[in-house]
C-alpha positions in Angstrom: 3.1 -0.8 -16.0 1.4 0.9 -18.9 -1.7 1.6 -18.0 -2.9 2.6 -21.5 -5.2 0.3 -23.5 -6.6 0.6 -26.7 -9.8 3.0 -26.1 -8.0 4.9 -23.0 -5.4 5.4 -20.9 -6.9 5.4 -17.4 -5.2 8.4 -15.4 -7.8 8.0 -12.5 -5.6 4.6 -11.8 -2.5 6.7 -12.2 -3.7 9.2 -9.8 -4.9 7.4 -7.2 -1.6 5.4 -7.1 0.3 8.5 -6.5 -2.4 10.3 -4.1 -1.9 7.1 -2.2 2.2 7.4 -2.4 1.6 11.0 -1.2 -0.2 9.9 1.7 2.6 8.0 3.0 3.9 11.1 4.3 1.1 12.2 7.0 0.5 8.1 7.4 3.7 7.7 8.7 4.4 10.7 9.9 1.8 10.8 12.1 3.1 7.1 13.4 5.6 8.3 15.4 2.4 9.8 17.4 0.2 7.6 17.3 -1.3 5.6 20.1 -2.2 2.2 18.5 0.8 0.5 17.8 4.8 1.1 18.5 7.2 2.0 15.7 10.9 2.6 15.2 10.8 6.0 16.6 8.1 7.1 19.4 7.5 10.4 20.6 7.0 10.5 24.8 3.9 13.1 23.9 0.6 10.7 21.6 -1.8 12.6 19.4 -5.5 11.2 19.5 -6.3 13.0 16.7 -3.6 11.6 14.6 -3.9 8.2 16.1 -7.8 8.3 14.7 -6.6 9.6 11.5 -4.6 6.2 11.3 -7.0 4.4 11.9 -9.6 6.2 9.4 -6.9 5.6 6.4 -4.6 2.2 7.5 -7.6 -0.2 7.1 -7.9 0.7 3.0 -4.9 2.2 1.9 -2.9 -1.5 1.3 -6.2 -2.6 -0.3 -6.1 0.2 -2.4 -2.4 -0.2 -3.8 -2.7 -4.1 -4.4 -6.2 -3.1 -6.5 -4.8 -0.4 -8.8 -1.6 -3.2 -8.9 -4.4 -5.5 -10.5 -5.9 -3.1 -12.8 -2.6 -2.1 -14.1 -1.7 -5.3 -14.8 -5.3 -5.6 -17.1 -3.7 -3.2 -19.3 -0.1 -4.1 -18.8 -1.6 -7.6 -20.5 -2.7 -5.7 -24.0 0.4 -5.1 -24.7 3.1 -7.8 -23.6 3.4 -11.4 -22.6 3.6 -13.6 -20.0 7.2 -13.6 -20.0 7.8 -9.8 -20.5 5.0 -9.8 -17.9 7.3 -11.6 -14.9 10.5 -10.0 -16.4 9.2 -6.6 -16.0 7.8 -7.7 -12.3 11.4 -9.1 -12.0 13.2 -5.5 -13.2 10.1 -3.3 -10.8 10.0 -4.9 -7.9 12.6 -8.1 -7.4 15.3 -6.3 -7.7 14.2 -3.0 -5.9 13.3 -5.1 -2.7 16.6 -6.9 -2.9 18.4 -3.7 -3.3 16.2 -2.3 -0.6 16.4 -4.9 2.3 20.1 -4.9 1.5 20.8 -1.3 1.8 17.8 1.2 2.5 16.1 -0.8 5.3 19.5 -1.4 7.7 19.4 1.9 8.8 16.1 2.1 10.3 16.6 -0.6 12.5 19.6 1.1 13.5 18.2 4.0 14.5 15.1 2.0 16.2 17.7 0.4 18.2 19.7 3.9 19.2 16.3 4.7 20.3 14.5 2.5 22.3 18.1 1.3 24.2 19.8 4.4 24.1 23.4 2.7 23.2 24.2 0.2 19.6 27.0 -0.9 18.0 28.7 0.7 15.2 26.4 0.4 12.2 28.4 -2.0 10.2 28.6 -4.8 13.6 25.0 -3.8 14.1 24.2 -5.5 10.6 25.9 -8.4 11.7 22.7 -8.8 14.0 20.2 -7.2 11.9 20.5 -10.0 9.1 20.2 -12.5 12.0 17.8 -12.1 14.5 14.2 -12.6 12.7 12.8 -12.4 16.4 10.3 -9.4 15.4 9.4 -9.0 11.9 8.0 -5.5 12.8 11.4 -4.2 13.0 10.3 -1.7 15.4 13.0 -2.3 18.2 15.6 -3.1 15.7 15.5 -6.5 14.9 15.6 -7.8 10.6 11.9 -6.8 8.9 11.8 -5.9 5.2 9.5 -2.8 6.5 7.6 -0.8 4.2 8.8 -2.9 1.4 6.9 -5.9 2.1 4.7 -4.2 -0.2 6.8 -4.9 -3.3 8.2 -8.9 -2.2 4.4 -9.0 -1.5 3.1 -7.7 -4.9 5.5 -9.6 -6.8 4.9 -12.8 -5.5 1.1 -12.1 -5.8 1.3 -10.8 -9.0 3.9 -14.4 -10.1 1.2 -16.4 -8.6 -2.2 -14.4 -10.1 -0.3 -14.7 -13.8 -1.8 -18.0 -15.0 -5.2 -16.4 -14.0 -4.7 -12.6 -15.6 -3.2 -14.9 -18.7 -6.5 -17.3 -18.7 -9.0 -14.0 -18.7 -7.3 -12.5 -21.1 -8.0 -15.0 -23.7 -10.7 -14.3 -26.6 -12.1 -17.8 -26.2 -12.9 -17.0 -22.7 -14.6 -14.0 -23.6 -18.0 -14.9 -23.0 -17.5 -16.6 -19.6 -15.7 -12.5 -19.1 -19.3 -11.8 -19.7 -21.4 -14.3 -17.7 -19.2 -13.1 -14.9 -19.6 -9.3 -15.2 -23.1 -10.0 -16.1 -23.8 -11.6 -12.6 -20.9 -9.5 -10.5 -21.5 -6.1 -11.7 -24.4 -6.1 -9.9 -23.9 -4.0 -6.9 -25.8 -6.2 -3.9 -23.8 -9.5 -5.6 -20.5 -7.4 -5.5 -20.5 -6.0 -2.2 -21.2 -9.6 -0.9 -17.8 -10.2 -1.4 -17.1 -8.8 1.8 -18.1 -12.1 2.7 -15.2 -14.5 1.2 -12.8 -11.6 2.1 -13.6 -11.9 5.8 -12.7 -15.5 5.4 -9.2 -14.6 4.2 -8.3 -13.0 7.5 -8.4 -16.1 9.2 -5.5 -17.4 7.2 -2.1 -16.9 8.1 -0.2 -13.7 8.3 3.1 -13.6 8.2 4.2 -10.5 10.4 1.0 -9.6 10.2 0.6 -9.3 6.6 -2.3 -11.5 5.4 -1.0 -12.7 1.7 -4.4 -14.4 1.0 -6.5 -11.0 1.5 -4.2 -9.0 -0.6 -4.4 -11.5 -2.8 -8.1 -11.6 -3.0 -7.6 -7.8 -3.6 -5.5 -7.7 -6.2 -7.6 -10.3 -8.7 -10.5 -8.4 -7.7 -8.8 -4.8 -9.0 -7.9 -7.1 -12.3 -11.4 -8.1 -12.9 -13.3 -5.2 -12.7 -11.1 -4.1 -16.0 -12.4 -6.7 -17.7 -15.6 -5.4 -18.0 -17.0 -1.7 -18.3 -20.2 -2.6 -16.5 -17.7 -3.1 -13.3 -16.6 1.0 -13.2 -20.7 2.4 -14.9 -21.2 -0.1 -11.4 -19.2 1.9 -9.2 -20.1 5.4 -10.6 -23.5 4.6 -10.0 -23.6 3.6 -6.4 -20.5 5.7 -5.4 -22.7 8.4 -2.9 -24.5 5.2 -1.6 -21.7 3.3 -0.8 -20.6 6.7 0.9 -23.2 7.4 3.0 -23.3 3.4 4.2 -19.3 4.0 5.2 -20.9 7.1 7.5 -22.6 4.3 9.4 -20.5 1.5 9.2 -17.2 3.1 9.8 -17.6 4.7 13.3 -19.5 1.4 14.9 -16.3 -0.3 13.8 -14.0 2.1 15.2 -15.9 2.6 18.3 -15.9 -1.1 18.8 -11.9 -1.6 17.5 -11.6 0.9 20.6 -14.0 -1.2 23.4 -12.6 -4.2 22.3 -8.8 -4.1 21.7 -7.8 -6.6 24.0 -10.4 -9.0 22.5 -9.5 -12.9 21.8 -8.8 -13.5 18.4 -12.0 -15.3 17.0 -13.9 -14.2 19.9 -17.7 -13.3 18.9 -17.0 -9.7 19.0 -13.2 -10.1 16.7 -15.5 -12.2 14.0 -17.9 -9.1 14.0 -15.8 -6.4 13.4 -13.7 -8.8 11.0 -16.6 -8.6 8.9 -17.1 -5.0 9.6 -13.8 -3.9 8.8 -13.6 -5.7 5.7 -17.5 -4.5 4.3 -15.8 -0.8 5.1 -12.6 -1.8 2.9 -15.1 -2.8 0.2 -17.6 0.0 0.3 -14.2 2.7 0.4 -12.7 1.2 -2.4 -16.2 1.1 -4.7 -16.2 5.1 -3.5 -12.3 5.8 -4.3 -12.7 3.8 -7.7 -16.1 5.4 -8.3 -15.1 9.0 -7.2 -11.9 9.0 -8.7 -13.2 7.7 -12.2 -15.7 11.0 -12.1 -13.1 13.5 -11.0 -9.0 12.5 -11.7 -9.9 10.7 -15.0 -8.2 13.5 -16.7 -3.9 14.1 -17.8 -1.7 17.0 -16.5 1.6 18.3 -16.9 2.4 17.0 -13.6 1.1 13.4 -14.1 3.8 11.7 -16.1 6.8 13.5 -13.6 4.9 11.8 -10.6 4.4 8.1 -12.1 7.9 8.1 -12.6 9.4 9.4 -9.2 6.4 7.8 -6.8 8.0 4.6 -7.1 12.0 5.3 -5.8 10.3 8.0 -3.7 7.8 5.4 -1.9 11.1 3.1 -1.5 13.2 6.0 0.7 10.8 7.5 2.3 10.6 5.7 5.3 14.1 5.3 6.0 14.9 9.1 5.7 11.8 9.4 7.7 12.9 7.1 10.9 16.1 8.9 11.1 14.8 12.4 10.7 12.1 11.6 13.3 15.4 10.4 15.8 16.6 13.9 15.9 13.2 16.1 15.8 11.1 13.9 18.8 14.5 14.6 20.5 14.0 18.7 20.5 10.6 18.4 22.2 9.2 21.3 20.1 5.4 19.6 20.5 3.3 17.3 18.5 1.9 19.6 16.0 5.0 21.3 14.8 7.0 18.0 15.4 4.3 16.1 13.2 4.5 18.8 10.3 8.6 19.4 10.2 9.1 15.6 9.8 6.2 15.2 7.0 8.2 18.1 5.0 11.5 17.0 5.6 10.8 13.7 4.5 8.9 14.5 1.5 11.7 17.5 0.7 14.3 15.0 1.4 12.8 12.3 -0.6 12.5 14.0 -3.7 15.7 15.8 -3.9 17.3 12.9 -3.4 15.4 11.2 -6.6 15.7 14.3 -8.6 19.2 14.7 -8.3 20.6 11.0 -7.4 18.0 8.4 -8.6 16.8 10.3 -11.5 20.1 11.1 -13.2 22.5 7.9 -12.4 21.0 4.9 -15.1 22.5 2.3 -12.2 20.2 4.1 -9.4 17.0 4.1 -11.9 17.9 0.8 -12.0 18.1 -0.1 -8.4 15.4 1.5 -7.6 12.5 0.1 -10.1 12.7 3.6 -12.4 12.1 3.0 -16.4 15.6 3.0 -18.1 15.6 5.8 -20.4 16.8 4.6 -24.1 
Protein backbone atom coordinates (compact mmCIF):
# COMPACT_ATOMS: atom_id res chain seq x y z
CA UNK A 1 0.00 0.00 0.00
CA UNK A 2 1.08 3.49 -0.89
CA UNK A 3 1.61 5.24 1.83
CA UNK A 4 1.97 8.63 0.22
CA UNK A 5 -0.82 11.21 0.40
CA UNK A 6 -1.16 14.48 -0.94
CA UNK A 7 0.94 16.72 1.65
CA UNK A 8 3.47 13.73 2.59
CA UNK A 9 4.48 10.51 2.30
CA UNK A 10 4.88 9.15 5.87
CA UNK A 11 8.24 7.17 6.07
CA UNK A 12 7.91 7.00 9.94
CA UNK A 13 4.95 4.30 8.93
CA UNK A 14 7.31 2.69 6.50
CA UNK A 15 9.99 2.43 8.99
CA UNK A 16 8.37 1.10 11.75
CA UNK A 17 6.76 -1.60 9.60
CA UNK A 18 10.16 -2.82 8.60
CA UNK A 19 11.94 -2.24 12.15
CA UNK A 20 9.07 -4.46 13.31
CA UNK A 21 9.83 -7.19 10.30
CA UNK A 22 13.47 -6.94 11.50
CA UNK A 23 12.58 -7.82 14.85
CA UNK A 24 11.18 -11.03 13.78
CA UNK A 25 14.58 -12.28 13.77
CA UNK A 26 15.72 -11.97 17.69
CA UNK A 27 11.66 -12.52 18.46
CA UNK A 28 11.82 -15.74 17.15
CA UNK A 29 14.96 -16.56 17.47
CA UNK A 30 15.08 -16.14 20.91
CA UNK A 31 11.71 -18.61 21.01
CA UNK A 32 13.51 -21.58 20.73
CA UNK A 33 14.93 -20.41 24.29
CA UNK A 34 12.46 -19.13 25.81
CA UNK A 35 10.68 -20.32 28.92
CA UNK A 36 7.06 -19.17 28.47
CA UNK A 37 5.64 -21.20 25.87
CA UNK A 38 6.71 -24.38 23.57
CA UNK A 39 7.54 -23.99 19.85
CA UNK A 40 8.46 -26.19 16.97
CA UNK A 41 11.99 -26.45 17.97
CA UNK A 42 13.14 -26.26 21.79
CA UNK A 43 16.48 -26.10 23.08
CA UNK A 44 17.08 -28.59 26.42
CA UNK A 45 19.13 -25.35 27.83
CA UNK A 46 16.18 -21.81 28.53
CA UNK A 47 17.47 -18.31 28.65
CA UNK A 48 15.62 -15.99 31.21
CA UNK A 49 16.99 -13.23 29.80
CA UNK A 50 15.62 -13.91 26.45
CA UNK A 51 12.48 -15.33 27.83
CA UNK A 52 11.91 -11.57 29.52
CA UNK A 53 12.94 -10.04 26.35
CA UNK A 54 9.75 -11.86 24.85
CA UNK A 55 7.76 -10.96 27.00
CA UNK A 56 8.91 -7.02 26.97
CA UNK A 57 8.21 -7.03 22.94
CA UNK A 58 5.28 -9.98 22.19
CA UNK A 59 2.52 -7.97 24.05
CA UNK A 60 2.86 -4.80 21.26
CA UNK A 61 4.54 -6.01 18.40
CA UNK A 62 1.01 -7.59 16.65
CA UNK A 63 -0.67 -4.38 17.75
CA UNK A 64 1.79 -2.52 16.17
CA UNK A 65 1.65 -4.27 12.56
CA UNK A 66 -2.27 -4.30 12.46
CA UNK A 67 -2.01 -0.20 13.39
CA UNK A 68 0.55 0.84 10.73
CA UNK A 69 -1.86 -1.90 8.41
CA UNK A 70 -4.67 0.78 9.29
CA UNK A 71 -2.77 3.85 8.61
CA UNK A 72 -1.59 2.58 5.33
CA UNK A 73 -4.80 1.81 4.33
CA UNK A 74 -5.81 5.96 5.17
CA UNK A 75 -3.50 6.75 2.43
CA UNK A 76 -3.96 3.70 0.33
CA UNK A 77 -7.80 5.27 0.15
CA UNK A 78 -6.53 8.81 -1.58
CA UNK A 79 -5.69 7.14 -4.28
CA UNK A 80 -7.84 3.99 -5.29
CA UNK A 81 -11.27 2.46 -4.74
CA UNK A 82 -13.10 0.19 -3.00
CA UNK A 83 -12.63 -2.36 -5.50
CA UNK A 84 -8.87 -1.79 -6.32
CA UNK A 85 -8.92 -1.55 -2.53
CA UNK A 86 -10.01 -5.55 -1.90
CA UNK A 87 -8.27 -6.55 -5.25
CA UNK A 88 -5.01 -5.31 -4.06
CA UNK A 89 -5.76 -7.06 -0.44
CA UNK A 90 -6.64 -10.05 -2.70
CA UNK A 91 -3.09 -9.87 -4.88
CA UNK A 92 -0.95 -8.90 -1.04
CA UNK A 93 -2.14 -11.10 1.17
CA UNK A 94 -4.90 -13.86 -0.27
CA UNK A 95 -2.91 -15.18 -2.41
CA UNK A 96 0.42 -15.08 -0.43
CA UNK A 97 -1.25 -16.98 2.57
CA UNK A 98 -2.68 -19.54 0.21
CA UNK A 99 0.59 -20.00 -1.40
CA UNK A 100 2.09 -19.98 2.03
CA UNK A 101 -0.05 -22.56 3.98
CA UNK A 102 0.23 -24.68 0.90
CA UNK A 103 3.95 -24.73 0.52
CA UNK A 104 6.09 -22.65 3.07
CA UNK A 105 4.35 -23.70 6.24
CA UNK A 106 4.51 -27.88 5.68
CA UNK A 107 7.87 -27.92 6.47
CA UNK A 108 7.86 -26.68 9.84
CA UNK A 109 5.56 -28.97 11.09
CA UNK A 110 7.69 -31.49 9.71
CA UNK A 111 10.59 -30.62 11.38
CA UNK A 112 8.49 -29.98 14.72
CA UNK A 113 7.44 -33.42 14.41
CA UNK A 114 11.29 -34.92 13.67
CA UNK A 115 11.86 -33.14 16.86
CA UNK A 116 9.68 -33.62 19.52
CA UNK A 117 9.14 -37.63 18.43
CA UNK A 118 12.43 -38.27 17.07
CA UNK A 119 11.07 -40.52 14.04
CA UNK A 120 8.22 -39.08 10.92
CA UNK A 121 7.17 -40.18 7.83
CA UNK A 122 8.62 -39.17 4.60
CA UNK A 123 7.59 -35.53 4.05
CA UNK A 124 5.23 -35.99 1.27
CA UNK A 125 2.94 -38.95 3.66
CA UNK A 126 3.62 -36.57 6.45
CA UNK A 127 1.35 -33.93 4.55
CA UNK A 128 -1.15 -36.37 4.17
CA UNK A 129 -1.64 -35.75 8.05
CA UNK A 130 -0.57 -32.21 8.28
CA UNK A 131 -3.67 -31.03 6.14
CA UNK A 132 -5.75 -33.28 8.49
CA UNK A 133 -5.36 -33.16 11.96
CA UNK A 134 -6.50 -29.50 13.13
CA UNK A 135 -5.95 -31.01 16.78
CA UNK A 136 -3.43 -28.05 17.73
CA UNK A 137 -3.58 -24.93 15.83
CA UNK A 138 -0.17 -23.92 17.36
CA UNK A 139 1.50 -26.23 15.13
CA UNK A 140 4.22 -26.65 17.61
CA UNK A 141 4.25 -30.61 17.72
CA UNK A 142 3.44 -30.82 14.17
CA UNK A 143 -0.01 -30.87 13.71
CA UNK A 144 -1.91 -28.16 10.55
CA UNK A 145 -1.54 -24.23 11.90
CA UNK A 146 -1.20 -21.54 9.31
CA UNK A 147 1.78 -20.27 11.78
CA UNK A 148 3.26 -16.88 11.40
CA UNK A 149 0.94 -16.20 8.62
CA UNK A 150 -2.12 -15.91 10.44
CA UNK A 151 -0.97 -12.49 10.33
CA UNK A 152 -1.92 -11.98 6.62
CA UNK A 153 -5.52 -14.42 6.51
CA UNK A 154 -5.97 -12.17 9.67
CA UNK A 155 -5.22 -8.70 8.15
CA UNK A 156 -7.13 -9.46 5.16
CA UNK A 157 -10.21 -10.50 6.52
CA UNK A 158 -9.92 -7.46 8.91
CA UNK A 159 -9.12 -5.18 6.51
CA UNK A 160 -12.47 -6.87 3.96
CA UNK A 161 -14.52 -6.35 6.92
CA UNK A 162 -13.17 -2.59 8.17
CA UNK A 163 -13.69 -1.50 4.22
CA UNK A 164 -17.31 -0.14 4.44
CA UNK A 165 -15.98 1.85 7.54
CA UNK A 166 -12.43 3.27 5.94
CA UNK A 167 -14.92 3.85 2.73
CA UNK A 168 -17.62 5.88 5.09
CA UNK A 169 -14.65 8.24 6.76
CA UNK A 170 -13.34 8.90 3.81
CA UNK A 171 -16.24 10.73 2.45
CA UNK A 172 -16.19 14.70 2.27
CA UNK A 173 -19.74 14.86 3.63
CA UNK A 174 -18.60 13.18 6.66
CA UNK A 175 -15.93 15.49 7.13
CA UNK A 176 -17.15 17.40 9.92
CA UNK A 177 -18.31 14.41 12.07
CA UNK A 178 -14.06 13.44 11.10
CA UNK A 179 -13.79 16.59 13.10
CA UNK A 180 -16.21 16.24 16.06
CA UNK A 181 -14.45 12.95 16.56
CA UNK A 182 -10.80 14.10 16.51
CA UNK A 183 -11.97 17.09 18.32
CA UNK A 184 -13.12 14.94 21.34
CA UNK A 185 -10.49 11.86 20.85
CA UNK A 186 -7.41 13.65 20.28
CA UNK A 187 -7.49 14.54 23.64
CA UNK A 188 -4.88 12.45 25.33
CA UNK A 189 -6.86 11.36 28.87
CA UNK A 190 -10.12 10.59 26.34
CA UNK A 191 -7.70 8.49 24.04
CA UNK A 192 -5.87 6.50 26.41
CA UNK A 193 -9.28 5.44 27.95
CA UNK A 194 -9.57 3.27 25.20
CA UNK A 195 -7.73 0.84 26.96
CA UNK A 196 -10.94 0.41 28.41
CA UNK A 197 -13.16 -1.09 25.36
CA UNK A 198 -9.93 -2.86 24.29
CA UNK A 199 -9.85 -4.90 27.44
CA UNK A 200 -13.29 -5.88 26.72
CA UNK A 201 -12.23 -7.45 23.38
CA UNK A 202 -10.11 -10.00 25.01
CA UNK A 203 -12.92 -11.70 26.41
CA UNK A 204 -14.12 -12.58 22.99
CA UNK A 205 -13.16 -15.47 21.28
CA UNK A 206 -9.76 -16.38 20.03
CA UNK A 207 -9.27 -18.73 17.66
CA UNK A 208 -5.84 -20.44 18.35
CA UNK A 209 -5.35 -17.84 20.43
CA UNK A 210 -5.52 -15.11 18.18
CA UNK A 211 -8.25 -12.57 19.35
CA UNK A 212 -9.75 -11.19 15.86
CA UNK A 213 -11.87 -8.63 17.72
CA UNK A 214 -8.72 -6.82 19.44
CA UNK A 215 -6.80 -6.76 16.32
CA UNK A 216 -9.57 -5.49 14.96
CA UNK A 217 -10.07 -2.79 17.35
CA UNK A 218 -6.38 -2.02 16.50
CA UNK A 219 -6.45 -1.73 13.17
CA UNK A 220 -9.54 0.97 12.87
CA UNK A 221 -7.82 2.73 15.64
CA UNK A 222 -4.32 3.03 13.41
CA UNK A 223 -6.93 4.23 10.42
CA UNK A 224 -8.34 6.97 12.41
CA UNK A 225 -5.66 8.68 13.92
CA UNK A 226 -4.76 9.55 9.95
CA UNK A 227 -7.72 11.24 9.69
CA UNK A 228 -6.90 13.91 11.70
CA UNK A 229 -3.40 15.71 12.36
CA UNK A 230 -4.41 16.64 15.90
CA UNK A 231 -4.25 12.58 16.43
CA UNK A 232 0.02 12.42 15.67
CA UNK A 233 0.62 16.74 17.29
CA UNK A 234 -1.39 14.30 20.19
CA UNK A 235 1.10 11.72 20.32
CA UNK A 236 4.30 13.91 19.87
CA UNK A 237 3.21 15.80 22.68
CA UNK A 238 2.63 13.23 25.38
CA UNK A 239 5.23 10.67 23.92
CA UNK A 240 7.99 11.04 27.17
CA UNK A 241 4.83 10.87 29.50
CA UNK A 242 3.32 8.02 28.07
CA UNK A 243 7.03 6.63 28.48
CA UNK A 244 7.69 7.15 31.76
CA UNK A 245 3.92 5.73 32.83
CA UNK A 246 5.10 2.32 30.72
CA UNK A 247 8.28 2.39 33.45
CA UNK A 248 5.61 1.86 36.07
CA UNK A 249 3.01 0.01 34.48
CA UNK A 250 5.11 -2.44 32.57
CA UNK A 251 7.04 -4.23 35.35
CA UNK A 252 3.82 -4.57 37.86
CA UNK A 253 2.37 -6.38 34.92
CA UNK A 254 5.13 -8.56 34.26
CA UNK A 255 5.91 -9.26 37.78
CA UNK A 256 2.35 -10.28 38.25
CA UNK A 257 2.10 -12.33 34.56
CA UNK A 258 4.95 -14.18 36.50
CA UNK A 259 2.98 -14.76 40.21
CA UNK A 260 0.05 -15.49 38.53
CA UNK A 261 0.56 -17.76 35.42
CA UNK A 262 -1.53 -20.54 36.49
CA UNK A 263 -4.41 -18.10 37.23
CA UNK A 264 -8.16 -18.88 36.12
CA UNK A 265 -9.22 -17.15 33.25
CA UNK A 266 -11.54 -14.27 34.45
CA UNK A 267 -10.27 -14.70 37.84
CA UNK A 268 -9.92 -11.17 39.77
CA UNK A 269 -6.22 -11.15 39.32
CA UNK A 270 -6.55 -12.35 35.04
CA UNK A 271 -9.22 -9.19 34.78
CA UNK A 272 -6.47 -6.93 36.36
CA UNK A 273 -3.63 -7.55 34.42
CA UNK A 274 -6.07 -7.79 31.25
CA UNK A 275 -6.45 -4.34 31.79
CA UNK A 276 -2.91 -3.77 32.52
CA UNK A 277 -1.56 -5.43 29.67
CA UNK A 278 -3.78 -3.73 27.35
CA UNK A 279 -3.17 0.19 28.98
CA UNK A 280 0.76 -0.91 28.37
CA UNK A 281 -0.18 -1.92 24.56
CA UNK A 282 -1.80 1.55 24.34
CA UNK A 283 0.71 3.77 26.07
CA UNK A 284 3.72 1.76 23.82
CA UNK A 285 2.04 2.31 20.75
CA UNK A 286 1.29 6.38 21.59
CA UNK A 287 5.35 6.27 22.32
CA UNK A 288 6.38 4.15 19.03
CA UNK A 289 3.86 6.44 16.87
CA UNK A 290 5.00 9.55 18.80
CA UNK A 291 8.80 8.66 18.82
CA UNK A 292 8.95 7.43 15.54
CA UNK A 293 7.13 10.53 13.97
CA UNK A 294 10.10 12.77 15.64
CA UNK A 295 13.01 10.64 14.56
CA UNK A 296 12.33 8.06 11.25
CA UNK A 297 10.08 10.63 9.57
CA UNK A 298 12.76 11.03 7.15
CA UNK A 299 13.71 8.81 3.28
CA UNK A 300 16.90 6.94 2.64
CA UNK A 301 18.56 5.08 0.07
CA UNK A 302 17.79 1.96 1.87
CA UNK A 303 14.06 2.71 2.49
CA UNK A 304 12.39 1.80 -0.83
CA UNK A 305 14.88 -1.72 -1.04
CA UNK A 306 13.38 -2.75 2.40
CA UNK A 307 9.43 -2.00 1.78
CA UNK A 308 9.83 -4.09 -1.03
CA UNK A 309 11.72 -7.23 0.32
CA UNK A 310 10.16 -7.10 4.19
CA UNK A 311 7.09 -8.53 2.94
CA UNK A 312 8.42 -12.15 1.04
CA UNK A 313 11.17 -11.95 3.71
CA UNK A 314 8.51 -11.81 6.78
CA UNK A 315 6.70 -14.87 4.85
CA UNK A 316 10.14 -17.39 4.87
CA UNK A 317 11.49 -16.44 7.69
CA UNK A 318 10.14 -18.73 9.97
CA UNK A 319 10.26 -21.74 8.05
CA UNK A 320 13.99 -21.46 7.25
CA UNK A 321 14.29 -20.56 10.81
CA UNK A 322 12.51 -23.89 12.39
CA UNK A 323 14.73 -25.97 10.20
CA UNK A 324 17.93 -24.18 10.86
CA UNK A 325 17.17 -24.19 14.54
CA UNK A 326 16.67 -28.43 14.05
CA UNK A 327 20.32 -28.73 13.23
CA UNK A 328 22.07 -25.89 15.52
CA UNK A 329 20.12 -26.81 19.16
CA UNK A 330 21.37 -30.29 18.02
CA UNK A 331 25.34 -29.25 18.30
CA UNK A 332 24.92 -28.03 21.90
CA UNK A 333 27.29 -25.05 21.31
CA UNK A 334 25.29 -22.95 24.29
CA UNK A 335 22.53 -20.46 24.37
CA UNK A 336 24.25 -17.43 23.46
CA UNK A 337 26.16 -18.50 20.44
CA UNK A 338 23.21 -20.89 19.50
CA UNK A 339 20.70 -17.75 19.86
CA UNK A 340 23.06 -15.44 17.55
CA UNK A 341 24.03 -18.24 14.65
CA UNK A 342 20.30 -18.95 14.03
CA UNK A 343 19.21 -15.06 14.10
CA UNK A 344 22.07 -14.57 11.22
CA UNK A 345 21.37 -17.52 9.37
CA UNK A 346 17.92 -16.93 9.10
CA UNK A 347 18.13 -13.36 8.22
CA UNK A 348 21.23 -14.29 5.66
CA UNK A 349 19.19 -17.09 4.44
CA UNK A 350 16.10 -15.04 4.14
CA UNK A 351 17.31 -12.46 2.05
CA UNK A 352 19.38 -14.27 -0.41
CA UNK A 353 16.80 -16.24 -1.08
CA UNK A 354 14.49 -12.97 -2.04
CA UNK A 355 17.33 -11.33 -3.70
CA UNK A 356 18.13 -13.90 -5.97
CA UNK A 357 14.81 -16.19 -6.17
CA UNK A 358 11.74 -13.99 -5.16
CA UNK A 359 13.14 -10.80 -6.50
CA UNK A 360 14.02 -11.86 -9.97
CA UNK A 361 11.30 -14.63 -11.05
CA UNK A 362 7.79 -12.32 -11.88
CA UNK A 363 5.81 -15.77 -10.79
CA UNK A 364 7.68 -15.73 -7.24
CA UNK A 365 6.97 -11.76 -6.82
CA UNK A 366 3.75 -12.85 -7.42
CA UNK A 367 3.44 -15.65 -4.93
CA UNK A 368 4.83 -13.96 -2.54
CA UNK A 369 2.77 -10.50 -2.28
CA UNK A 370 5.93 -8.46 -4.13
CA UNK A 371 4.68 -5.41 -6.60
CA UNK A 372 4.90 -6.70 -10.27
CA UNK A 373 7.37 -4.71 -11.96
CA UNK A 374 5.79 -3.23 -15.44
Amino acid sequence: MDLKSSDKRRYDIDWLRNIGILLLFPFHSARVYDVWDPFYVKSEALSWGLSWFIALTSYWFMPLLFWLAGSASWYALDFCSGKQYVKDRVMRLLIPFIFGLLLVIPPQGYFAKLYHTGEVDAYFSFLKTFFTDFSDLSGYYGTFSPAHLWFILYLFVLSIIALPLFLYLKKDQNRSKLHSLSSTLSRPFTFILLFIPLTFTQALPAPGGQNPFFYLFILVLGYIVCTNPSYQQMFNKIRLKALLSLLIFVPIWLVLMFQNREAADFSSISILMAFLRTLSVLLTLIVLIGYGNKFLNRNHKWLAYMNEAAYPVYILHQTILVIISYYIVRLDIGITPGFILIMVLTFVCSVLIYEYIIKRVPFMRLLFGAKMKK
